[in-house]
C-alpha positions as CSV (number, residue, x, y, z in Angstrom):
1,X,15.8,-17.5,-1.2
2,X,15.1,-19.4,2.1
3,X,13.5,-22.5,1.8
4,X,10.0,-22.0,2.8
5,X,7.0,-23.8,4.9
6,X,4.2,-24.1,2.3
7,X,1.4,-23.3,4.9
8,X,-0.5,-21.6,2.1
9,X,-3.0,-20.5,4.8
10,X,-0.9,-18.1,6.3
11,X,-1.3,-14.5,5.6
12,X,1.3,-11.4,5.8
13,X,0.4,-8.2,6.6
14,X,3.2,-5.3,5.8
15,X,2.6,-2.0,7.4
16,X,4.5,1.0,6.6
17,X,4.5,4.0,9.4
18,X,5.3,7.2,10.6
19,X,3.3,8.2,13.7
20,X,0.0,7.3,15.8
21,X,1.3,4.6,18.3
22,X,-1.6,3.8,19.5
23,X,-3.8,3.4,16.5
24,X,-0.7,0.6,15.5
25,X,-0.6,-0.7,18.5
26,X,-4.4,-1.4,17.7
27,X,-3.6,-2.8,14.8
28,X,-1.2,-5.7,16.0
29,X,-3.6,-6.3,18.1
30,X,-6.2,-7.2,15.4
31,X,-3.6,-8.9,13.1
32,X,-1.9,-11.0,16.1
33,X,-2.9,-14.4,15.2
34,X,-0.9,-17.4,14.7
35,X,-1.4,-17.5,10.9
36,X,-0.3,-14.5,10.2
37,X,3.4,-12.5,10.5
38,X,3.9,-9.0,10.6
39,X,6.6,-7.2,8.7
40,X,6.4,-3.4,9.7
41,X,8.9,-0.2,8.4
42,X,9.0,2.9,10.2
43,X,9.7,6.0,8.6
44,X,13.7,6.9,9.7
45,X,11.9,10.2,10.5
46,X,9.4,9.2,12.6
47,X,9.2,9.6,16.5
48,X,8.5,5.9,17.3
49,X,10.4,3.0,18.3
50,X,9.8,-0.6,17.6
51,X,10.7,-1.2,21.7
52,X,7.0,0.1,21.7
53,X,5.4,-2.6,19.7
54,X,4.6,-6.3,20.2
55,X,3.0,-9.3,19.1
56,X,2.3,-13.0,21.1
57,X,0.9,-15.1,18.3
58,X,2.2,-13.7,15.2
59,X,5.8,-13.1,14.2
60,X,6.6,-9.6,13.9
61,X,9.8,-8.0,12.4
62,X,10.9,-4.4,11.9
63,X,12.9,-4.1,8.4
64,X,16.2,-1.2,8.9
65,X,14.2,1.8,8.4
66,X,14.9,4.6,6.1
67,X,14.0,7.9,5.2
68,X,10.3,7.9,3.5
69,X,9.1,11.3,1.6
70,X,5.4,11.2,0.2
71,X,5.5,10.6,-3.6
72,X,9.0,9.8,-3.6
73,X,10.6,6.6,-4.9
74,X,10.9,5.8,-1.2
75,X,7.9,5.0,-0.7
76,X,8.5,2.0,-3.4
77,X,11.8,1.1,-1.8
78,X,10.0,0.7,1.8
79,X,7.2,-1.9,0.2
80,X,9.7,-3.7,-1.9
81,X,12.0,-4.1,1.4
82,X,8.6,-5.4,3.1
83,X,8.0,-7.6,0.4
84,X,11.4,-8.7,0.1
85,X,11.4,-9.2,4.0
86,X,8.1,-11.3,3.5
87,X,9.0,-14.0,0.8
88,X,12.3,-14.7,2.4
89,X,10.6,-15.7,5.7
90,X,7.1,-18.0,4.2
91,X,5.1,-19.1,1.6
92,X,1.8,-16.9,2.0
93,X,-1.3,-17.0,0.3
94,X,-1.7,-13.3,1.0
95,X,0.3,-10.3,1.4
96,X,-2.1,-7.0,2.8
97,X,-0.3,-3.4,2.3
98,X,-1.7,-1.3,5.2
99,X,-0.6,1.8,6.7
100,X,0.3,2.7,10.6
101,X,-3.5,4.5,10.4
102,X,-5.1,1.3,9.4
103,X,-7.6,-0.8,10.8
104,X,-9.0,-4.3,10.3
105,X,-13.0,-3.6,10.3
106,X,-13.9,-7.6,10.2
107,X,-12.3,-10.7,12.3
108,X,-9.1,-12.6,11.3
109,X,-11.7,-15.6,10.7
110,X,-13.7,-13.5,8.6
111,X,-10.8,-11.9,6.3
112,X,-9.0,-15.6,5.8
113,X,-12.2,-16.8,4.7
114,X,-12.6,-14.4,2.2
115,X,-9.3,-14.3,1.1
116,X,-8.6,-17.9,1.1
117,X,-11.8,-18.5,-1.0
118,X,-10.6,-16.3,-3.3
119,X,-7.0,-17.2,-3.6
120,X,-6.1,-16.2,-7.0
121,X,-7.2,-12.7,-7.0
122,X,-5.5,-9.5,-6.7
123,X,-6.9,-6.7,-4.8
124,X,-6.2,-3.7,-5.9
125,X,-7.9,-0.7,-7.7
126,X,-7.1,0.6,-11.5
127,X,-8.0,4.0,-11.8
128,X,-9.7,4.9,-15.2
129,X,-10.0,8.2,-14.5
130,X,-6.7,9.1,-14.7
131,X,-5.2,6.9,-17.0
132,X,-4.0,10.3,-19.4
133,X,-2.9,12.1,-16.5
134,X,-0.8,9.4,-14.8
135,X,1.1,8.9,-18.1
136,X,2.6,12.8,-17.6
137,X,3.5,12.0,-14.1
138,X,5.9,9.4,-15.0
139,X,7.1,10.4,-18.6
140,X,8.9,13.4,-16.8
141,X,11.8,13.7,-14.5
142,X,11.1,15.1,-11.3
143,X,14.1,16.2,-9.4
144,X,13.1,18.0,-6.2
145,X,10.4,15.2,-4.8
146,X,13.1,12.9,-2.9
147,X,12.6,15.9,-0.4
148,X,10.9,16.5,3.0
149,X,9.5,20.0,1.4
150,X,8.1,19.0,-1.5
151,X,4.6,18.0,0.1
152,X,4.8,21.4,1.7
153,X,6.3,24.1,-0.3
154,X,4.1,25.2,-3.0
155,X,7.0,26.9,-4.9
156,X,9.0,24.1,-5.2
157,X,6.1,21.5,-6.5
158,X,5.2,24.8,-8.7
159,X,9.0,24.3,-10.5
160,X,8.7,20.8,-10.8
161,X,5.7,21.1,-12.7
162,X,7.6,23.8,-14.7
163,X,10.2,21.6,-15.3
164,X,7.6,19.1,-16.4
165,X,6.1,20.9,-19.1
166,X,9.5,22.3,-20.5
167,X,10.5,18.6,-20.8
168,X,7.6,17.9,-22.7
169,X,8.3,21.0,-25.1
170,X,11.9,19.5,-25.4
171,X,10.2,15.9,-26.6
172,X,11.7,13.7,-23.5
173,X,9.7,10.8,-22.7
174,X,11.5,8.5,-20.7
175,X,8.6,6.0,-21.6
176,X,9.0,5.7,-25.0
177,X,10.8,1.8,-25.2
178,X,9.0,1.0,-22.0
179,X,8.2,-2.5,-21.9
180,X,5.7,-1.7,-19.1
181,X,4.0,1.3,-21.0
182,X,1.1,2.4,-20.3
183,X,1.7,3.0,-16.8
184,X,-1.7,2.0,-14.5
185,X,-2.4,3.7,-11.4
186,X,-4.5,3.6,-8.2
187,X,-5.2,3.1,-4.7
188,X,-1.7,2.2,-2.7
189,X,-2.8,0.4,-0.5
190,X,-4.0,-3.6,-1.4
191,X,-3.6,-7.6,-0.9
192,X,-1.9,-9.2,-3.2
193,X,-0.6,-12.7,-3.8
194,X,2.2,-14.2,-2.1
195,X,3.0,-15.4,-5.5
196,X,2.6,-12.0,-7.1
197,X,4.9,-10.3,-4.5
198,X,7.4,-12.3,-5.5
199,X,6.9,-11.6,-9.2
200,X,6.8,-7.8,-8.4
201,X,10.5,-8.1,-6.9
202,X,11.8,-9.9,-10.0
203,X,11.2,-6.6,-11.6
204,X,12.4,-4.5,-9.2
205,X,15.6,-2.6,-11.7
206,X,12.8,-1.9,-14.5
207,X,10.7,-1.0,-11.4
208,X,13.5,2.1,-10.5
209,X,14.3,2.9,-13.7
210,X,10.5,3.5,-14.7
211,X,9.4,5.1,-11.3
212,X,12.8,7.0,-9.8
213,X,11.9,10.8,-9.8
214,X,8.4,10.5,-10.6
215,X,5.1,11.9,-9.1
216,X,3.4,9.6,-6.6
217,X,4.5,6.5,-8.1
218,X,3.8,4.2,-5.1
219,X,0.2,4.1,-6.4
220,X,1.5,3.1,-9.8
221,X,4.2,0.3,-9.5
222,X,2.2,-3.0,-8.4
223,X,-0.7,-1.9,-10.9
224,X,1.6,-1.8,-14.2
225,X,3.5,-4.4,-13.4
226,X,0.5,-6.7,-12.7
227,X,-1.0,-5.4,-16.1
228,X,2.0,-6.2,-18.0
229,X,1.5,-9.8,-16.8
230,X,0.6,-12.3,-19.6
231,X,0.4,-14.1,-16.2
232,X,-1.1,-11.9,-13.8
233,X,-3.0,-9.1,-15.9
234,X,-6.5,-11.8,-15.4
235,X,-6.2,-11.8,-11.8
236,X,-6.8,-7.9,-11.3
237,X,-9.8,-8.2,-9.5
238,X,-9.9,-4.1,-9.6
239,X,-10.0,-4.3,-13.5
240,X,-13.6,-5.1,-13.9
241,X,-15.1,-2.4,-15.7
242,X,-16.5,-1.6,-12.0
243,X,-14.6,1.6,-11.1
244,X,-15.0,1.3,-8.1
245,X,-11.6,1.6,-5.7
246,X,-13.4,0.1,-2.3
247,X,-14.5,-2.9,-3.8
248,X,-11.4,-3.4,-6.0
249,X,-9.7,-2.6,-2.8
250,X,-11.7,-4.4,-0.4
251,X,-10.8,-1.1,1.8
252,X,-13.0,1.7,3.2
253,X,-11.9,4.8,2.3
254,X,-13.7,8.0,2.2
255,X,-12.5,11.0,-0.6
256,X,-15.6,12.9,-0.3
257,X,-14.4,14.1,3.4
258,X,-11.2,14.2,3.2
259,X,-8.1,13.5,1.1
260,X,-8.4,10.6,2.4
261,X,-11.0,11.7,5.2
262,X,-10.2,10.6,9.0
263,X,-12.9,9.0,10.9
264,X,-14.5,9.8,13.9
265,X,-16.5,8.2,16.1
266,X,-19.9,9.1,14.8
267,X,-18.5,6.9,12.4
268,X,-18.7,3.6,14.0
269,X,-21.6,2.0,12.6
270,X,-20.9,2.5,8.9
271,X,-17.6,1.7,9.4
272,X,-18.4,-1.9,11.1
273,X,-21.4,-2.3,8.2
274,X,-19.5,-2.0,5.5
275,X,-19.0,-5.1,3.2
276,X,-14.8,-4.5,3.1
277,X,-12.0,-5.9,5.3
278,X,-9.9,-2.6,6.0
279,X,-10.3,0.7,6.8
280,X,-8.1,4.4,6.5
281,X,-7.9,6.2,7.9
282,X,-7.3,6.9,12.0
283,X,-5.9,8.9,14.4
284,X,-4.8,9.0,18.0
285,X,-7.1,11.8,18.2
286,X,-10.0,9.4,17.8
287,X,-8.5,6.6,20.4
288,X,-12.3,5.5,21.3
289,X,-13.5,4.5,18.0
290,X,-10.2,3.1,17.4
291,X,-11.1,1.1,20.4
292,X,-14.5,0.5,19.9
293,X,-13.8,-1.3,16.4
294,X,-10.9,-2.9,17.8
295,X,-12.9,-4.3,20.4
296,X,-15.8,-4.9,18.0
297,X,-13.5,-7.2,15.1
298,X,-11.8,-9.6,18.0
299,X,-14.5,-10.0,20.4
């Protein structure tokens, strides 16, 4: 690796997207602030171009894009090339995992406060609830999901779990002599430590060979590696005995609504009263409350 400027102040933020240009072009807006670099990949798929997109206080760099397909390993691949992209630039004290239909809902000042008070702590959410379940998702082999129809074509997610069950009938378990068994799931989207991101891509061949062909295992890798970690395990600030993903998270998200549910602009004062640092999600359909709270977090 490069060597780096220990400026552990400095935060990253890593965005993967497909669509909305304007709600990301919100975003940078938010997030351009001289101690913090963007790293961004844009689905290979998607209609946007980076020639769209710019920053004036914050370095911001586009990773070669590639071809993302929702609970495909993919979806790893991307964050592991932001990551990757990340650690070879700086040292940061954080690295935040957001999506193009993100949204800061508090002020840089306010988020590096937090975060660099709390500098040892990783944010993300471990999901009790479906600690059985997840285990089937990823004992199995999966071989339709690195496909655009999968998502879409009931028939096809219908053979996979088929396919699932007949493996299970046959004895496979491709987790039997993991050394990262059980596998821990939950929220994909979280701010981690520069320190752990680094850690995280260490791992990345038992990383593939646990996750490749599995069902949504973006929300899985971080939280079993991290839990595997003599080293890390401690710092799970979402393994609490709280349960409870927004504060693990320190993200807004509602699942009563929606899957996750998008806002609108009746919206606007819970959003902005909430005690959390990031919100999903938006749309360019709802360009004024995207403006209102973008307006509302740098003003």
């Amino acid at each position: 690796m490069k060597s780096m400027n220990k400026n552990l102040n400095k935060h990253a933020y890593v965005i993967t997207t497909y669509g909305n240009a304007y709600t990301l072009k919100e975003l940078l807006k938010q997030i351009d602030d001289e101690r913090n670099d963007v790293f961004v990949h844009i689905d290979k798929k998607s209609p946007l171009n980076q020639v769209l997109f710019s920053t004036s206080k914050s370095k911001l760099t586009f990773i070669e894009s590639k071809k993302v397909y929702w609970g495909d390993y993919s979806m790893i691949n991307a964050v592991l090339r932001l990551f990757e992209a990340a650690v070879n630039t700086d040292e940061y004290s954080y690295i935040h995992l957001l999506s193009g239909q993100d949204l800061c809902i508090k002020s840089q000042d306010e988020i590096h406060e937090f975060f660099n008070d709390n500098n040892d702590k990783l944010y993300f959410h471990i999901n009790v609830g479906t600690f059985r379940q997840i285990q089937d998702r990823c004992r199995y082999y999966y071989p339709f999901i690195n496909t655009k129809h999968f998502k879409y074509w009931k028939w096809l997610k219908a053979l996979s779990l088929v396919l699932g069950k007949a493996q299970k009938f046959i004895g496979i378990n491709r987790l039997r002599h993991s050394p990262i068994y059980p596998i821990y799931n939950g929220w994909d989207w979280y701010s981690i430590t520069g320190d752990f991101a680094k850690y995280v891509l260490t791992q990345e061949p038992l990383i593939r060979k646990t996750f490749h062909h599995t069902l949504s295992n973006d929300e899985c890798f971080v939280h079993t590696i991290a839990m595997h970690s003599p080293k890390f395990r401690d710092k799970v600030y979402g393994y609490n005995g709280k349960d409870d993903a927004m504060d693990a998270s320190k993200r807004l998200q509602d699942w009563k609504r929606g899957k996750p549910y998008t806002f609108t602009f009746e919206d606007f004062d819970m959003i902005i009263s909430s005690p959390y640092y990031f919100a999903r999600k938006f749309d360019d359909k709802n360009i004024e409350l995207v403006k209102k709270i973008v307006e509302f977090t740098i003003n």
